[in-house]
C-alpha positions, 0 to 999 in steps of 0.5 A, spaced: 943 618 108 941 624 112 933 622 111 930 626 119 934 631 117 930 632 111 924 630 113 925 636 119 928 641 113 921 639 109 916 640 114 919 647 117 919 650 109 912 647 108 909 650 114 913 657 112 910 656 105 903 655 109 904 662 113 905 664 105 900 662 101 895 664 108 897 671 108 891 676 105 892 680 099 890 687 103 884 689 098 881 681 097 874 683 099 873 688 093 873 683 088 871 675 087 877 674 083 881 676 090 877 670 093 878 666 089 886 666 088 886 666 095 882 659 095 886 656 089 892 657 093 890 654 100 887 648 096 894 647 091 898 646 098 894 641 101 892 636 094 899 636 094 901 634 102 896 629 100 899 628 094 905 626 099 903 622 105 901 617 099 906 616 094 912 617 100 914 613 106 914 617 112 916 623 109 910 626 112 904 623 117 897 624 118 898 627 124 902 633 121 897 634 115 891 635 120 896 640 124 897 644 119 890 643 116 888 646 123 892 651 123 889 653 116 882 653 116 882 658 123 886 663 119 882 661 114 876 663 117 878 668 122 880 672 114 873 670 113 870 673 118 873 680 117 873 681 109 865 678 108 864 684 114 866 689 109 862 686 103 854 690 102 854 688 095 848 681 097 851 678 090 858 679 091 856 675 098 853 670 094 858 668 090 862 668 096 859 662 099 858 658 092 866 659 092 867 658 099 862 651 099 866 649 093 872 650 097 870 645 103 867 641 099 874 640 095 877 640 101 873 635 104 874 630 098 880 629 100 879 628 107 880 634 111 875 636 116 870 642 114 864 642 118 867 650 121 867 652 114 859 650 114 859 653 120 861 660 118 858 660 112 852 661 117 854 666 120 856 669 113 848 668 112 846 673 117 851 678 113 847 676 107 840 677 109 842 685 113 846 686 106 839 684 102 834 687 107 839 694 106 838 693 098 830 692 099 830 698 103 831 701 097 826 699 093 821 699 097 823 707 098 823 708 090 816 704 090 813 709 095 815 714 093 814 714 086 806 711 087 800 715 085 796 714 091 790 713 087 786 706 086 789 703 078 785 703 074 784 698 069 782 698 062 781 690 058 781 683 061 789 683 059 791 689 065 786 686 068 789 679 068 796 681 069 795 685 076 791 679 079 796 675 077 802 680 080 798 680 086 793 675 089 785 679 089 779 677 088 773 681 088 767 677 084 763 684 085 770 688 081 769 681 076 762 683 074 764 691 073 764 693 066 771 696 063 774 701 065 773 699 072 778 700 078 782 696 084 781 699 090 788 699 092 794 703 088 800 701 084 804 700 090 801 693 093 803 689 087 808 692 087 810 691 094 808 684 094 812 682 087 818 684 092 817 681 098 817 674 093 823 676 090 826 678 096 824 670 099 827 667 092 834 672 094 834 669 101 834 662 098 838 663 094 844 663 100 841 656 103 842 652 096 848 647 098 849 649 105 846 642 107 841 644 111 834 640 113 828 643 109 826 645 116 831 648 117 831 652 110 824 654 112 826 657 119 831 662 116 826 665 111 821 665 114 825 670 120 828 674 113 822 675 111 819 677 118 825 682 118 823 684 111 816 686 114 816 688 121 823 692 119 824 694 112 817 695 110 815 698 116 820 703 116 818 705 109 811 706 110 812 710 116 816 715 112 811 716 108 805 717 113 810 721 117 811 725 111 810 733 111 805 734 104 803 727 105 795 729 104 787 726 106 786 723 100 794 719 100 794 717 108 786 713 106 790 711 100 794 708 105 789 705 109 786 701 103 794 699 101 796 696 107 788 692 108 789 689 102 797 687 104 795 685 110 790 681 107 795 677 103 800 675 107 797 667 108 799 667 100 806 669 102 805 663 108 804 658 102 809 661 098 814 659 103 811 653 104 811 651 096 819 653 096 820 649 102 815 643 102 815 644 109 808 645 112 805 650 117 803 645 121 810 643 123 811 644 130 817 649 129 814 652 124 817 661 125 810 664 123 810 670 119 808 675 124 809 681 120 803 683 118 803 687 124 807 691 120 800 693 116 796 694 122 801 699 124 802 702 118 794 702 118 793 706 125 799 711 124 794 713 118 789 714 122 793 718 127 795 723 122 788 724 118 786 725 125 792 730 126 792 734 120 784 736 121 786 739 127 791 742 125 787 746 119 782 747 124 787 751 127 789 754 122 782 756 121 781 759 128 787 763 127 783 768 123 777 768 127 777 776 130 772 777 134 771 783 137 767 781 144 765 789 145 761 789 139 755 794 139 751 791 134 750 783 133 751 780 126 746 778 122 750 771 121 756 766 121 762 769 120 765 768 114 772 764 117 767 759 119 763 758 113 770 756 111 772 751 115 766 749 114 766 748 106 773 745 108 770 740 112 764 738 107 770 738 101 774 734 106 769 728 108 767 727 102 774 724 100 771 718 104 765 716 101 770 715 095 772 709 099 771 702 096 763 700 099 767 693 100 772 694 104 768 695 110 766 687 110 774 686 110 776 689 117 772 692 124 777 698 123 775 699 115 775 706 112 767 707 114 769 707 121 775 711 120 771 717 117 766 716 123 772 717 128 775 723 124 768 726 123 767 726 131 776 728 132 774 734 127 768 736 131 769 735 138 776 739 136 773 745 133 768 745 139 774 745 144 777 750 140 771 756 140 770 754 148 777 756 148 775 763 144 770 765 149 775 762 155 781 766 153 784 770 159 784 776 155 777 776 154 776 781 160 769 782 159 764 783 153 757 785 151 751 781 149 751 783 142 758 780 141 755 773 145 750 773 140 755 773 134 759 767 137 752 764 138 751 764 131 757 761 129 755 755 134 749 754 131 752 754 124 757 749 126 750 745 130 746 745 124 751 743 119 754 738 122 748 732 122 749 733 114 757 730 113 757 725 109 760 720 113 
């Protein structure tokens, strides 16, 4: 007979059996299995309050379940937010939302409301794709590191086929070729390119059941895979080129690389396109803009053979001894010069190992950067010896001692037209 005073005992000890169920384990973000007693816990509560409001009479309402409801998906998604932020593991992350999404849709089966959670698990996506563009880091980095910097070379049909399937090339020049023959690019490009798709199918991965448009779908790999490029990669391949030993003929290689990778980014667009069966055309469309990140690559390249030539000029230089107040003129160049000389031929000569096709690919192709180095390394040296002769301490000198400088100069005069480039 005592009927209000029990319905009052029974949801005060219910709300404190909520608090319970809610409460975290401190380590939950470590395992999957933490999660997921958590989430069993929170869904037995509440199938067995509705088990309750339709079997009694009276003994709870609809108004007290959606209180506590509501009390329990914001301390629900507060724990959330907090643990999956500690999560790097991008696997772990993508458990987490298969069971979070079984969770809401349990949840929403009986009723409860929960766009929230579907809510959150977008910002939990933002997570994922940080913690993916991390683990590709990696990646990248080992690919670079471990490449060769040497065009592939190929011996049958079978490695032929199988590289142009890893990557999308044709050459109907390189078809014709007798084997062995070479791709212009080295081992990194396939390689590269056979990532960035893995890394579209992780992201994808994350937006299966989230009831999400295609469009929608489409938007955020894209924006992933523009990160990926503009960020990562990018990243990586500046390492590279901004590295100490990184020599001539790696940085030309680079240069080839990045061409090919730029080149191939409109199959990575129909990739996409393919997956999420919504077309470029579309007017919301995100467009892959990260082929900037190879025309960087491919100037910075640039900047650093520049630079390296005329730091071995330099280094030349520094073993030119002039002596200004030479009483007999020499009978010919001096032997630092016929060095820097030799150096330069031997130098110029890695470009015309340059592929005769590429030139047609891009204005700024490696035929064009041979020329810019050749005239970078020239008019460097020629600075350079004006400065000789220009220097403070050069008080003042004899004829005999022009005479020999006058030499080198002609050296330099009449080696210069016969450059290879």
């Amino acid at each position: 007979g005592a009927r209000e005073t029990f319905e009052s005992y029974y949801r005060k000890q219910r709300r404190k059996q909520a608090r319970l169920v809610l409460q975290l384990p401190s380590n939950m973000h470590e395992t999957l299995d933490g999660y997921r007693k958590y989430f069993n816990q929170i869904v037995g509560f509440f199938v067995v309050e509705d088990h309750i409001l339709h079997t009694t009479q009276g003994l709870v309402n609809r108004a007290y379940i959606d209180e506590l409801w509501e009390m329990a998906l914001s301390k629900t998604i507060a724990a959330l937010r907090t643990h999956s932020s500690y999560c790097s593991d991008p696997s772990l992350v993508l458990d987490l939302k298969n069971l979070i999404v079984l969770f809401a849709d349990t949840l929403q089966g009986y009723g409860f409301p929960v766009n929230q959670l579907f809510d959150m698990l977008l910002e939990i996506q933002d997570q994922y794709s940080e913690t993916l563009l991390k683990k590709w880091a990696g990646v990248f980095r080992n690919i670079l590191d471990s490449d060769n910097y040497s065009p592939i070379p190929v011996s049958n049909e079978e490695v032929y086929r199988k590289i142009v399937g890893q990557f999308p090339f044709q050459d109907a020049e390189l078809e014709k070729q007798p084997f062995p023959k070479k791709f212009p690019f080295s081992e990194f490009v396939p390689k590269v390119y056979s990532q960035i798709k893995e890394f579209i199918y992780a992201c994808l991965k994350f937006s299966e059941d989230l009831h999400l448009s295609s469009t929608e779908v489409d938007d955020m790999i894209r924006k992933s895979t523009n990160l990926l490029l503009t960020r990562t990669l990018s990243n990586c391949l500046q390492n590279v080129i901004k590295r100490k030993n990184v020599g001539l003929t790696e940085l030309v290689q680079i240069i080839i690389n990045t061409t090919h990778l730029e080149k191939s980014c409109k199959f990575l667009e129909e990739f996409i396109t393919n997956i999420t069966n919504v077309l470029p055309e579309t007017v919301h469309t995100t467009k892959l803009y990260g082929t900037t990140t190879f025309k960087d690559a491919r100037h910075a390249a640039e900047e650093e053979i520049y630079t390296n030539l005329n730091q071995k000029i330099d280094q030349f230089l520094q073993l030119a001894d002039y002596d200004w107040m030479a009483p007999e003129p020499g009978s010919r160049a001096s032997d630092y010069l016929v060095d820097l000389i030799g150096f330069l031929r031997s130098t110029f000569a890695v470009f015309t190992h340059l592929p005769v096709s590429l030139p047609s690919l891009l204005p700024q192709a490696p035929g064009k950067v041979a020329q810019t180095a050749c005239m970078s390394a020239c008019k460097h040296l020629s600075t350079s010896l004006l400065q000789l002769l220009l220097e403070a301490e050069v008080r003042q000198l004899t004829l005999e001692a022009l005479h020999q400088f006058n030499l080198d100069v002609e050296e330099c005069e009449r080696k210069s037209p016969n450059h290879p480039v």
